[in-house]
C-alpha positions in Angstrom: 0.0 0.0 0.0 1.0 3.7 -0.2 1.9 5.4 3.1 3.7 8.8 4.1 6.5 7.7 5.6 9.5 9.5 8.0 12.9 9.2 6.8 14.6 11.6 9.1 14.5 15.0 10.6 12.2 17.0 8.3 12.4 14.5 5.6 8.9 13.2 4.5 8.4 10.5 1.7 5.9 8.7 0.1 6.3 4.7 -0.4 5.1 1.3 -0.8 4.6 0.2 2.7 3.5 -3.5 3.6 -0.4 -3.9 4.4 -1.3 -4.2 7.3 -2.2 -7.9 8.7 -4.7 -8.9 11.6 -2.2 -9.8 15.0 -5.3 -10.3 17.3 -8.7 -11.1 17.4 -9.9 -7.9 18.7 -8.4 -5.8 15.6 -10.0 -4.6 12.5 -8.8 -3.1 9.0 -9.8 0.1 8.2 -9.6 1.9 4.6 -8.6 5.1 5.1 -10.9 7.7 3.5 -9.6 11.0 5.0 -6.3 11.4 7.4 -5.1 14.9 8.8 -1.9 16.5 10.0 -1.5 17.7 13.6 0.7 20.4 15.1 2.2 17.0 17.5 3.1 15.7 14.0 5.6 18.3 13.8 7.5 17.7 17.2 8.2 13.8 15.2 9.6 15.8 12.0 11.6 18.7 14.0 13.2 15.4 15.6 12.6 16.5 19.4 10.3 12.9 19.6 13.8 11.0 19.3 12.1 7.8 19.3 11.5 7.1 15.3 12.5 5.0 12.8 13.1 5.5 8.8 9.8 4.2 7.3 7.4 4.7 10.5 4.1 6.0 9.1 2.8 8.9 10.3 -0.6 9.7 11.3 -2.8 9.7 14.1 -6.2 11.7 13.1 -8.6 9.6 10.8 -11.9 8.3 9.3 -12.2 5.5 7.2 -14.3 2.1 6.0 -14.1 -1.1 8.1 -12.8 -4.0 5.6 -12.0 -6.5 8.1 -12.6 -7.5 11.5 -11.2 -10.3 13.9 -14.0 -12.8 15.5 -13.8 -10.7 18.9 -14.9 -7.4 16.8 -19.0 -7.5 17.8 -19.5 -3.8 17.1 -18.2 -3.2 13.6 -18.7 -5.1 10.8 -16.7 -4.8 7.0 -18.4 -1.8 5.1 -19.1 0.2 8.2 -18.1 4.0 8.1 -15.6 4.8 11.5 -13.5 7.6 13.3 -11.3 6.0 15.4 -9.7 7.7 18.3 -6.2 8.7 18.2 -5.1 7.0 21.2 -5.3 2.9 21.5 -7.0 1.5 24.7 -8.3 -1.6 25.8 -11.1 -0.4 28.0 -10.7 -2.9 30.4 -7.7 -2.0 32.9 -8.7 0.2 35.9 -7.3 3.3 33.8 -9.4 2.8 31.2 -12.7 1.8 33.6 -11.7 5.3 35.4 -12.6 7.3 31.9 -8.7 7.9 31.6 -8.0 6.2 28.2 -4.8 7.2 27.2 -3.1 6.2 30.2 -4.4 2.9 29.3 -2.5 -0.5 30.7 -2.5 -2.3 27.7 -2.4 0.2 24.7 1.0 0.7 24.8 3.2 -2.2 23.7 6.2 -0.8 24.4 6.1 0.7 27.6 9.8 0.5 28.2 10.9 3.9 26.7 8.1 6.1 28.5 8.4 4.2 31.7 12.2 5.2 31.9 11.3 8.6 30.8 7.8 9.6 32.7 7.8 6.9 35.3 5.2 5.1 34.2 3.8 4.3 30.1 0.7 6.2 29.0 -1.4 4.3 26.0 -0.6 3.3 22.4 -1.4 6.3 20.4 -1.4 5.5 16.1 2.1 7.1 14.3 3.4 8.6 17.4 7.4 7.1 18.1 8.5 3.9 19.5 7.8 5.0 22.7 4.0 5.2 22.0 3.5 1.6 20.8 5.5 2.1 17.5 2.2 1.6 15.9 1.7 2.6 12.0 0.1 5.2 11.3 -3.0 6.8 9.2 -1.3 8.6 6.7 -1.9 5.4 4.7 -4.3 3.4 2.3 -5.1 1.0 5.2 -4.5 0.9 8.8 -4.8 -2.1 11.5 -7.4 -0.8 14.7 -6.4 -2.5 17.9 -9.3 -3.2 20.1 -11.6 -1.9 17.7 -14.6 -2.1 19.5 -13.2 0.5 22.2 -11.5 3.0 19.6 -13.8 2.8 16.6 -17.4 4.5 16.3 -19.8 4.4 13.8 -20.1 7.7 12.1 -23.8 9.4 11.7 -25.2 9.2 7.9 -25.9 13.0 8.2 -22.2 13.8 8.9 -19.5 13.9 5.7 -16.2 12.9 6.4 -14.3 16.0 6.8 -16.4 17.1 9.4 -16.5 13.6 11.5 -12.7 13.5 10.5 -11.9 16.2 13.4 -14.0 13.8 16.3 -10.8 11.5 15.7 -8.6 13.9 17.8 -9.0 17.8 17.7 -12.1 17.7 18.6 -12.4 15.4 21.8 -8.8 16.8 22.9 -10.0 20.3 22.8 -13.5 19.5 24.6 -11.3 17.6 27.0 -9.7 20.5 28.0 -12.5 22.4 29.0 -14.4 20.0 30.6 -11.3 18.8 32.7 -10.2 22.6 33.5 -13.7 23.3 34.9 -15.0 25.9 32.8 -18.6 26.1 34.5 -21.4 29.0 33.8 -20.3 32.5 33.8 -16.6 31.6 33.5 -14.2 34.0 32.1 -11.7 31.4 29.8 -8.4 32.3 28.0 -7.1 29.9 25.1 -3.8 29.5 24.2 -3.3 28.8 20.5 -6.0 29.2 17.5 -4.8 25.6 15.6 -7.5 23.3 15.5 -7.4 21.9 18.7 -7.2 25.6 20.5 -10.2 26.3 18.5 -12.0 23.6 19.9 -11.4 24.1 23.3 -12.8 27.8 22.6 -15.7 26.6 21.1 -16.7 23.9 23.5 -16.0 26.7 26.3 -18.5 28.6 24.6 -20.8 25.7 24.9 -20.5 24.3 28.6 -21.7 28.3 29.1 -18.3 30.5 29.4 -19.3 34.1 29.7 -16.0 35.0 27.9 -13.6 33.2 25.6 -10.4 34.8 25.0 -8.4 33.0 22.4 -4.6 33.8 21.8 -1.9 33.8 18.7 -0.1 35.5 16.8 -1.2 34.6 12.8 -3.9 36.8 11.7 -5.8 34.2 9.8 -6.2 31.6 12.8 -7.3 34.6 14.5 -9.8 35.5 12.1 -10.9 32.0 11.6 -11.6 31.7 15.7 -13.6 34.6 15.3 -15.8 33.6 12.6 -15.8 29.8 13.1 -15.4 29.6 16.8 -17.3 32.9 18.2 -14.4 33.6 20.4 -12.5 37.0 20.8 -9.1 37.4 20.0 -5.9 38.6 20.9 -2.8 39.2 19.0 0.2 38.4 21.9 2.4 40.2 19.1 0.6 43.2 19.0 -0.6 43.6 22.6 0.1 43.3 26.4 -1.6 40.0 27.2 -1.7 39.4 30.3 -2.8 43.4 30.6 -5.8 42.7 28.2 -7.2 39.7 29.9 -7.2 41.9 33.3 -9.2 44.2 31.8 -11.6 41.8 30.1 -11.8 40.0 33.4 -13.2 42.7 36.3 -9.0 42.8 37.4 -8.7 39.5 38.2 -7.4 37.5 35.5 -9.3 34.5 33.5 -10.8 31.9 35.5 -9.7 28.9 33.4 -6.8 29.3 31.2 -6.0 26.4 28.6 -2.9 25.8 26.9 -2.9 24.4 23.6 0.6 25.0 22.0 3.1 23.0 23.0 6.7 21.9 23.1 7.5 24.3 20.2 5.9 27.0 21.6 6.7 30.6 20.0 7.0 33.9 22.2 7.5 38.2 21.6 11.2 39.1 21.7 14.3 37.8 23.1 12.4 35.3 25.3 11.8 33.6 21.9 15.1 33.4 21.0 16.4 32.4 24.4 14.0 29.6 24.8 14.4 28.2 20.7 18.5 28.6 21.5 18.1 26.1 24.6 15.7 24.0 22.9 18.2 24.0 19.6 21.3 23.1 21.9 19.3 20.1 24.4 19.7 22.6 26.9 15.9 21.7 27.8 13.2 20.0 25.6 11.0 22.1 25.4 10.1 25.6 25.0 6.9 26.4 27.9 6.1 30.2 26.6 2.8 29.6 26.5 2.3 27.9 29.4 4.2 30.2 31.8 1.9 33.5 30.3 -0.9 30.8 31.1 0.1 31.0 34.6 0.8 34.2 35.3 -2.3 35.7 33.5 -4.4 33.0 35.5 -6.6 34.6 38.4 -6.1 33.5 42.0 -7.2 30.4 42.3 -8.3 29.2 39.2 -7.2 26.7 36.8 -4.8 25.6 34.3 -5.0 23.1 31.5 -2.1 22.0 29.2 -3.2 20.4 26.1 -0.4 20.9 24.1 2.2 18.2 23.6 5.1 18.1 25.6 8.1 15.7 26.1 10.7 16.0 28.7 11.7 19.5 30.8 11.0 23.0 30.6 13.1 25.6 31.7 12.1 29.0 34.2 8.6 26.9 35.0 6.7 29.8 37.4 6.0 27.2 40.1 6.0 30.0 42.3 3.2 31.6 40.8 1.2 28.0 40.6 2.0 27.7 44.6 1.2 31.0 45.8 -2.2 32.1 43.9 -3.9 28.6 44.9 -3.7 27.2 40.8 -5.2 23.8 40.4 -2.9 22.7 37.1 -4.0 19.7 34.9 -2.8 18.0 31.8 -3.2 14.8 29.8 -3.3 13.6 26.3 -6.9 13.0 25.2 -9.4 10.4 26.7 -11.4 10.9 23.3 -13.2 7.4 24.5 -15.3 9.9 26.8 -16.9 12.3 24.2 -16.4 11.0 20.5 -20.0 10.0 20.8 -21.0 13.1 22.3 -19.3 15.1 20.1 -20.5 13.0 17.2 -24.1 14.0 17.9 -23.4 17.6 18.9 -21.4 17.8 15.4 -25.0 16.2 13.6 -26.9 19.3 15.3 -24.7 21.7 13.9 -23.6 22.8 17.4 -19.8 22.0 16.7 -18.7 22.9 13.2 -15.0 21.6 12.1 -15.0 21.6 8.5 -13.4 24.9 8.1 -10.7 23.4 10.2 -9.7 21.5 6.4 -8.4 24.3 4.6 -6.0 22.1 2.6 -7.7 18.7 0.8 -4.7 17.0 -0.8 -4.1 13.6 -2.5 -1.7 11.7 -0.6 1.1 11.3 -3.5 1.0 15.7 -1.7 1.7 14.7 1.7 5.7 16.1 1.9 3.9 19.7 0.4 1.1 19.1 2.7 3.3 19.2 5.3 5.3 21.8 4.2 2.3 24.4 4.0 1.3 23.1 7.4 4.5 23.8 9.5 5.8 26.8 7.2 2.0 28.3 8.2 1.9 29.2 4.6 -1.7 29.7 2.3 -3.3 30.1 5.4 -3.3 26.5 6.3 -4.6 25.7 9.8 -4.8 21.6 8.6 -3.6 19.5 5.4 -6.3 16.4 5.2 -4.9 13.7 2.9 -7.4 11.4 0.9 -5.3 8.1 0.5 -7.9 6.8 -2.2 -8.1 9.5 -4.6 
């Protein structure tokens, strides 16, 4: 089969790559009708995930037609329409009976690496390194589903692909980040990033009944996107004093919840950015925090902090201070989309969560490398590059 492959740092290729073949009884084949890039994606390319192999497939956000399932597969059958969840769970350990899928026991079949590193393995997760599973990806004609009755779900008739496409990750990652930072009635809520999962955690901030959603960046389009798309207000961190401007659109106290949906590669105003990219460049840590730290000091007393964005090892100048002494309750995780893909599913069928704007790119896969290129380069105002593996 076809497959965008990794080669190296930034070196992207398209290959032959072998089909995938059934290894248990609980998997399925799925034909891959629409498969996306993510801003994680590019941690793998820039080579600060050092965990990859030449030929790995890459790819984690999908939708697809189930070809073939193994005789433990009861919900799913060959010709049904599926997104499948970015991260690979078994739904049977106590992680994943506690709602906390990608921590999961058993998703992660090579827990070595991350245990080393974190302590302990989160789950598999589809294209991600070696130290997620070492799992092939979706950027690919076909893909093997472990456990596909936990990570697969059937798709409304009513929804087209590029808008169920974005229940596969953004979407339930973003959601998860509201709902886990507490945004409740009334709330005043900062957002840190207008990519596609920043923009959902505005918009499902909007809809769990935020009185204010402040979403932050520094690229005029994503801006303008948030603002039609989303609803949210914006704010250029380039062009203003943030943590002034969420004061003053806060009564003087700050936002309530502030979310975090950047990252490792996080960029900033000035010679903080060129201090943190210069220690990030030479090892000196692993990751830049910018975002995160603003986060935290615009943050009123006593709220909350969520980190979405993906990071990998050790931050430098981390304001723990500031978490300590204003009372911040800090959270983080990589998605538990297990929780609301259905949710989100339905919400997305009554038009209350729109994502097909998110696609701005729609690009054979023979384009991936250019995909990719427009996609990290932020050129042609591209917020996502979806690859159609069959056309």
């Amino acid at each position: 089969m076809k497959a965008l492959t990794w080669q190296g740092t930034n070196d992207l290729s398209v290959e032959q790559a072998p089909d995938p073949e059934m290894r248990n009884e609980q998997d399925a084949i799925v034909k891959v009708s629409q498969t996306v890039t993510c801003g994680s994606d590019l941690h793998l390319l820039g080579g600060y995930i050092p965990f990859m192999r030449a030929g790995d497939v890459l790819g984690h956000e999908f939708i697809g037609e189930v070809v073939e399932t193994g005789p433990q597969v009861k919900r799913h059958k060959a010709g049904d329409r599926v997104v499948v969840c970015s991260f690979i769970s078994c739904g049977r350990c106590w992680y994943c009976k506690e709602g906390l899928f990608s921590l999961c026991d058993n998703g992660n079949t090579n827990p070595g690496i991350t245990e080393h590193l974190w302590g302990s393995a989160p789950g598999g997760c589809y294209g991600y390194s070696h130290a997620l599973g070492g799992f092939a990806g979706s950027h690919a004609e076909y893909i093997r589903v472990p456990y596909a009755d936990q990570g697969a779900f059937p798709v409304p008739d009513a929804l087209d692909d590029t808008t169920a496409l974005f229940a596969s990750d953004s979407a339930p990652t973003g959601w998860m980040g509201a709902d886990l930072g507490g945004v409740k009635p009334g709330d005043v809520v900062a957002v840190w990033g207008c990519g596609a999962v920043g923009q959902m955690a505005a918009r499902a901030a909007i809809l769990l009944g935020a009185d204010r959603v402040i979403a932050i960046d520094r690229l005029e389009y994503r801006l303008d996107m948030t603002r039609r798309h989303v609803g949210a207000e914006t704010l250029n961190y380039e062009k203003t004093d943030i943590d002034a401007e969420l004061r003053e659109m806060s009564g003087g106290r700050g936002p309530d919840v502030c979310i975090e949906a950047v990252g490792m590669e996080a960029h900033s105003s000035g010679a903080q950015n060129l201090y943190d990219q210069t220690k990030q460049q030479l090892r000196l840590q692993t990751d830049r925090s910018a975002a995160v730290r603003q986060a935290i000091l615009a943050c009123r007393k006593g709220g909350s902090i969520f980190i979405l964005g993906v990071f990998a090892g050790f931050v430098d100048k981390f304001p723990l201070g500031a978490v300590m002494n204003k009372g911040l309750t800090v959270r983080s995780a990589q998605q538990h989309g297990h929780r609301y893909i259905p949710m989100l599913l339905e919400r997305m069928e009554r038009g209350e969560l729109k994502t097909d704007h998110l696609a701005t790119h729609i690009m054979s896969l023979d384009d991936g490398p250019e995909g990719y290129h427009l996609f990290k380069e932020k050129l042609d105002g591209c917020v996502r590059a979806v690859f159609q593996p069959g056309r």
